[in-house]
N, C-alpha and C positions, 0 to 999 in steps of 0.2 A: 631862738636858734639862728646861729648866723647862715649867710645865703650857699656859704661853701661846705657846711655840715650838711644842708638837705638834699642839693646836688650829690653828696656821698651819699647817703642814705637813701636816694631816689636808683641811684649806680647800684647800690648792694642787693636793694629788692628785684630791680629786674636781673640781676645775676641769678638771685635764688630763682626768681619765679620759671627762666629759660631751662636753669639746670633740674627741676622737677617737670618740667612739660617732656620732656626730652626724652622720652620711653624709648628705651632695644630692644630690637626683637632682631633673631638670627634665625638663619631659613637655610637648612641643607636640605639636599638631593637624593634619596636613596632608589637608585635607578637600577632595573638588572639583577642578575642573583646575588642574594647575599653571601658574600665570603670576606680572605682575609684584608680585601683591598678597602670595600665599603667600610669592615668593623675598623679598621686603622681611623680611614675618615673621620668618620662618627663619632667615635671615643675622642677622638683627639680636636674634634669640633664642639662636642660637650663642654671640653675642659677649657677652650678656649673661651665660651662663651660666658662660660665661670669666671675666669677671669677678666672677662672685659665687663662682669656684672651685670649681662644680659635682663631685662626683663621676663623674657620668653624667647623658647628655643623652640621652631617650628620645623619638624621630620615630612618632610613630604616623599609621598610611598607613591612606587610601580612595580610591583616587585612577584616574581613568580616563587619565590621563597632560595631557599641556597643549605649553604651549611648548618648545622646545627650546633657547633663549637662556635662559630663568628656571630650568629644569633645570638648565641647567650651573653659572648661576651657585649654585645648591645645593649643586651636588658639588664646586664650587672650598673651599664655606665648611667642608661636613662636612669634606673632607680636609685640608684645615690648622687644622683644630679640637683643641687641646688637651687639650680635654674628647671622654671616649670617644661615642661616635653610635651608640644601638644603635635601629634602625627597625622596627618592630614593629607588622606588616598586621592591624591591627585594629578592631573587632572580627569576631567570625565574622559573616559575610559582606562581609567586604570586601574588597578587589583593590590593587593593587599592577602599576595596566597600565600599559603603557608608560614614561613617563615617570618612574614610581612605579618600575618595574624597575631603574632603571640605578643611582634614588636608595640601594633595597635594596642591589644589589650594591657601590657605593661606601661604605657605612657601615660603621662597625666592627664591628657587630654586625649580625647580619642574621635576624631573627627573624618569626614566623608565627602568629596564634592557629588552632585548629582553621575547617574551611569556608571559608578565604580562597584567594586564587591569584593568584597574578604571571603576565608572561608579556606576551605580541601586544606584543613590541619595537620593531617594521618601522616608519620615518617615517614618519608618517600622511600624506603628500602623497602616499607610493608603496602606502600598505596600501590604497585605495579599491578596490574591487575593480569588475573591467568587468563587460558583461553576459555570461550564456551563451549561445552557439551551440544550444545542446542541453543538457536532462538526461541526465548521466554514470551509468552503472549502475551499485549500490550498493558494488561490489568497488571501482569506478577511484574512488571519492570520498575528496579530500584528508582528511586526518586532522590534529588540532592541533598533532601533531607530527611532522607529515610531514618526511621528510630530501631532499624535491623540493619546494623553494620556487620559486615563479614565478618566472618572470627577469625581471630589470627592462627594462620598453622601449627605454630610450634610455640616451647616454651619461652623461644628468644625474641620471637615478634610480640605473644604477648605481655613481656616485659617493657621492650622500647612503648609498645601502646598505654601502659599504665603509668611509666616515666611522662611519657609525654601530659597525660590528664592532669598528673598531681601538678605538673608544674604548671597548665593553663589553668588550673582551678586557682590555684596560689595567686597567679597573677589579676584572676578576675577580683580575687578576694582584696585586694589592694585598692582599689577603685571603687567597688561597686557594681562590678559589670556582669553581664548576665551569664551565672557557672552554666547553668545549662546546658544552653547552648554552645559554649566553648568546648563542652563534653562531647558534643556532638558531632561539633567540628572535625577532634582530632579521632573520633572514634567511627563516625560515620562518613568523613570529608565532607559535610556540611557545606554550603556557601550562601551568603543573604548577600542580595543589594542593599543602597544605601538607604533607602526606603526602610526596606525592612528591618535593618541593623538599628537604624533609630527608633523602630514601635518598640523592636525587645529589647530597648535597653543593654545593646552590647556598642552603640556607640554617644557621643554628648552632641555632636553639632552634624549638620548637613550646610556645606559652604559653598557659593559656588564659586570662590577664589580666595586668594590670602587676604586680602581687604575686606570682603565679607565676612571671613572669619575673625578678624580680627575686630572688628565690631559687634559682631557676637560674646566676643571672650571680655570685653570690656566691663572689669566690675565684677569678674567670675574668681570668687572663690577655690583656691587649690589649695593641695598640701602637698608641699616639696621636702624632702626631706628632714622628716618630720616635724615642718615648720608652715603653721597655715598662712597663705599670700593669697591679697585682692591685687586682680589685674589691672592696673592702670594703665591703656598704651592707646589713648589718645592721642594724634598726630605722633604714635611710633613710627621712628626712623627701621627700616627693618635692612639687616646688613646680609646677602646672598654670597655665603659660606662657600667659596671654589674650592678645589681638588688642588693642593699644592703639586710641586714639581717632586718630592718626595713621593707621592700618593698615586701621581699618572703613573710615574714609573711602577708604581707596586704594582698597579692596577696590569699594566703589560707583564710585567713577567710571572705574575702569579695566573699570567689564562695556562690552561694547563698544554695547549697546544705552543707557547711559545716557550713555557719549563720542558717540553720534551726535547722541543729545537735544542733549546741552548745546552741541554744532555747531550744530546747525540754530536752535535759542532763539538764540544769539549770533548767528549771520549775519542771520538776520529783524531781529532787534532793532535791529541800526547801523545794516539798510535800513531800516528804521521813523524812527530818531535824523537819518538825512541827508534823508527825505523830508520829516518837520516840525521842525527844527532847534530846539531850545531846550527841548524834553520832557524830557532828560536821562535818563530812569527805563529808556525802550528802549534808552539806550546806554549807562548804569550794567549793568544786568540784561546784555546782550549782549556787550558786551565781559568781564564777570567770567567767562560763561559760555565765551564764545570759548575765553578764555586757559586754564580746566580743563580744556576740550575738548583743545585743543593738548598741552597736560601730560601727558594720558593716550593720544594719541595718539605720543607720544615713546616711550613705555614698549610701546604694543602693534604687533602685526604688519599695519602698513597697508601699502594699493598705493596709492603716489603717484596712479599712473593714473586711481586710483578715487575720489580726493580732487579732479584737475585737474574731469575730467569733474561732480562737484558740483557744483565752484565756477564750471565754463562752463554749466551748467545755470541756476543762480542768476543769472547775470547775464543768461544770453537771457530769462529769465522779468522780471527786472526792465528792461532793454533794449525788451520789449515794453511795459510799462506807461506809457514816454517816447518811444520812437519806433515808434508802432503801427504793426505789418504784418499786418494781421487775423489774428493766430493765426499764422503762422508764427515768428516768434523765437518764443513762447509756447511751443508744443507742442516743437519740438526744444531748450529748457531742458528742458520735464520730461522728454522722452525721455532726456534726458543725464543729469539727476539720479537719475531710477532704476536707469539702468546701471550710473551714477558709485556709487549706495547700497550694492550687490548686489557691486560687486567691490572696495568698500572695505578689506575685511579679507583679509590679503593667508595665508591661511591657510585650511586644512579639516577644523580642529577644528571641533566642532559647539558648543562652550561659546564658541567665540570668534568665532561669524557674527549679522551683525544682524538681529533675527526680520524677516521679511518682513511683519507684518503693521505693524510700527514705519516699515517704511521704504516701504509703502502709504498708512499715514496720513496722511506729510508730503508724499507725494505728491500726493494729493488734495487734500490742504488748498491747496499750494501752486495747483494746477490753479483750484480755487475762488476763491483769490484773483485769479488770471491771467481767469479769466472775468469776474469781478464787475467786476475794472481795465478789459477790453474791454467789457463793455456799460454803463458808464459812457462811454469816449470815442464809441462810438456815437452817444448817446443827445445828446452834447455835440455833436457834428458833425452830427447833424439839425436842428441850433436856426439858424435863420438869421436875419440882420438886417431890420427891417421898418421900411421907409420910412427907411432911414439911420438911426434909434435902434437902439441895440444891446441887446435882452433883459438886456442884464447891468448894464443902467442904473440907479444905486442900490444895488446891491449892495455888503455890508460885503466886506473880506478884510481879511489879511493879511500884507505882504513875509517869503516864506520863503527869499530867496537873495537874494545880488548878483553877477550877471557881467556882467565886464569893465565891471564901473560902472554898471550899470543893474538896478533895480529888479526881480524878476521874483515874483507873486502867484500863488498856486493858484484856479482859477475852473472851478465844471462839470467837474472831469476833466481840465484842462489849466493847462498853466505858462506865464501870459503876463508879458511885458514891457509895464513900466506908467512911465508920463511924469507928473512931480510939479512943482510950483513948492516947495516944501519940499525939503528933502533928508532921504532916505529912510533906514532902516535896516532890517536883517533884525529880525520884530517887529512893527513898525509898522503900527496897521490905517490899514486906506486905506477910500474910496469911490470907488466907480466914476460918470463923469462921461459918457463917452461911450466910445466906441472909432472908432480912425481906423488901420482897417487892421490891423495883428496888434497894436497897442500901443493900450492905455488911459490914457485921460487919468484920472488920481484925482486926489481931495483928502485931505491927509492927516486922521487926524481927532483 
């Protein structure tokens, strides 16, 4: 063999040998409640890592649990994920509740750093607990792992409670992991440390970081989609998965405090756009905001109910500003709109209700404008005509509408109908010449 063939040949083995030592591993974040921001993430950090033919794809959890639609669609992505899923509640101090729980149990790998704990499974619509009757003496007092979970009240809680079992059984049954107890979880809210997750067999590893665990998993047998893979990740290069500029932004406008905002800025704003016609800037801004508003309301858990009531809020408050009823359309708008605020979000996560003092401020404010619109037409309705001239003699406006072909000008607080020898357009300043009865006679100018 000549000297330039084994110089090749010596070139080709160390290529091969670099491009097998060479193990991926991809590391996301699941920080905070689960909703539609994280499940975007995830899904679409799965798919990536599929296609960059990741090794191992490492979930690491803090998570007090979230939705229950963004959830699943989690467990849809990890379980037809090619690439193995190993979820790893870290670091010490972190949890793995609820929603966090089902995530663990459907993952390939189910792992724990030291100080962490899983557990309180129970839907959170049925986990709220009532009041007591009585303090219970220290023997009768439930315990976390009581095997006497309360019963659900009615026949809708204990349907979501049986939904909930069948599907953590299903997923325990996937793995190996201990039904049991997952039963107990979602039915008693259970919770084990990490300790004890690993005696019962509800989790595989105790880590005390991603290098520790990834020397554990080394050599470890999984099945990924329905394909059995030994872990090789030996000097794995491991690649920390960021939040794109697509994903921060989801993450802001789906808090539901910032989807109320940008509701309320858009609905004011078009009422601003139709009251002075031609501004464009309240109806550029309000409608952009509308339509995010709307976007992230697709994605989160609203009650229709609590949107109607809004939006019949809004219109008695502006209904009052045009056809005044001294404060009554006024006041049952904002009645309506703080009811309509408060049972907007059609859930009782605590990461997913609009702070009360957000949906006070819009209330006040709106009240403030509703006052200020009423003692302006007051103040219009005490002006009376003197000796047949009309106080508004001389005054510039003008035209901010036309109905049914007539002219109509903003004056004092009020929308009159105005008589031109010109022909008029929305736009158009006028002067006032006389008034004869609810109609002004202008000039155009």
């Amino acid at each position: 063999m000549s000297k330039l063939s084994k110089i090749f040949c010596l070139i080709l083995l160390l290529a091969l040998n670099s491009g097998a030592a060479a193990s991926s591993v991809w590391l996301l974040d699941l920080r905070g409640a689960v909703g539609p921001a994280s499940a975007d993430y995830l899904i679409r950090g799965i798919k990536q890592a599929e296609q960059a033919k990741a090794d191992l794809l490492i979930l690491r959890i803090d998570t007090p649990g979230g939705l229950d639609s963004a959830m699943r669609d989690i467990i849809k992505s990890i379980i037809a994920s090619p690439v193995p899923v190993a979820s790893y509640v870290a670091p010490s101090g972190s949890r793995a509740a609820s929603a966090g729980t089902y995530i663990l149990y459907a993952s390939h790998i189910a792992a724990m750093a030291p100080a962490t704990n899983l557990g309180a499974a129970t839907p959170v619509q049925i986990a709220s607990p009532s009041l007591p009757s009585a303090p219970k003496p220290d023997a009768e007092k439930a315990k976390p792992d009581s095997d006497n979970p309360a019963k659900p009240a009615n026949a809708m809680e204990q349907k979501l409670i049986n939904d909930a079992v069948a599907y953590i059984e299903g997923l325990a049954d996937l793995h190996g992991r201990n039904k049991a107890w997952a039963v107990k979880a979602v039915r008693a809210g259970a919770s084990l440390a990490a300790e004890a997750a690993l005696e019962q067999q509800v989790i595989d590893i105790i880590a005390s970081d991603v290098d520790d665990l990834l020397r554990q998993l080394q050599g470890r047998q999984v099945t990924a989609a329905g394909r059995s893979l030994t872990l090789a990740l030996g000097d794995a290069a491991v690649h920390h998965h960021q939040p794109d500029w697509r994903n921060k932004f989801l993450i802001v406008i789906t808090d539901p405090n910032i989807a109320y905002i940008l509701m309320m800025v858009g609905i004011y704003g078009l009422i601003l756009e139709a009251y002075n016609p031609g501004t464009l800037f309240p109806g550029i801004i309000g409608g952009v905001c509308l339509l995010l508003a709307l976007y992230a309301f697709q994605v989160l858990p609203i009650s229709y109910a609590g949107l109607a009531l809004i939006a019949l809020g809004v219109m008695l408050m502006v209904a009052e500003a045009f056809a005044p009823s001294f404060g009554i359309l006024g006041l049952g708008g904002v009645t309506a709109f703080i009811i309509g605020s408060i049972i907007l979000m059609d859930t009782t996560i605590p990461a997913y209700q609009i702070a009360l003092p957000v949906i006070l401020s819009f209330a006040t404010a709106s009240a403030a404008v509703l006052v200020f619109v009423l003692g302006m037409i007051v103040r219009a309705r005490k002006q009376q005509l003197v000796s047949g001239i009309s106080p508004m003699q001389g005054l510039t406006t003008q035209v901010v509408a036309m109905h049914k072909g007539k002219a109509m000008v903003q004056l004092q607080g009020e929308q009159w109908q105005v008589s031109c020898q010109s022909e008029l357009q929305p736009g158009d300043r006028v002067r006032v010449i006389k008034a004869e009865g609810v109609i002004l006679q202008v000039d155009k100018l």
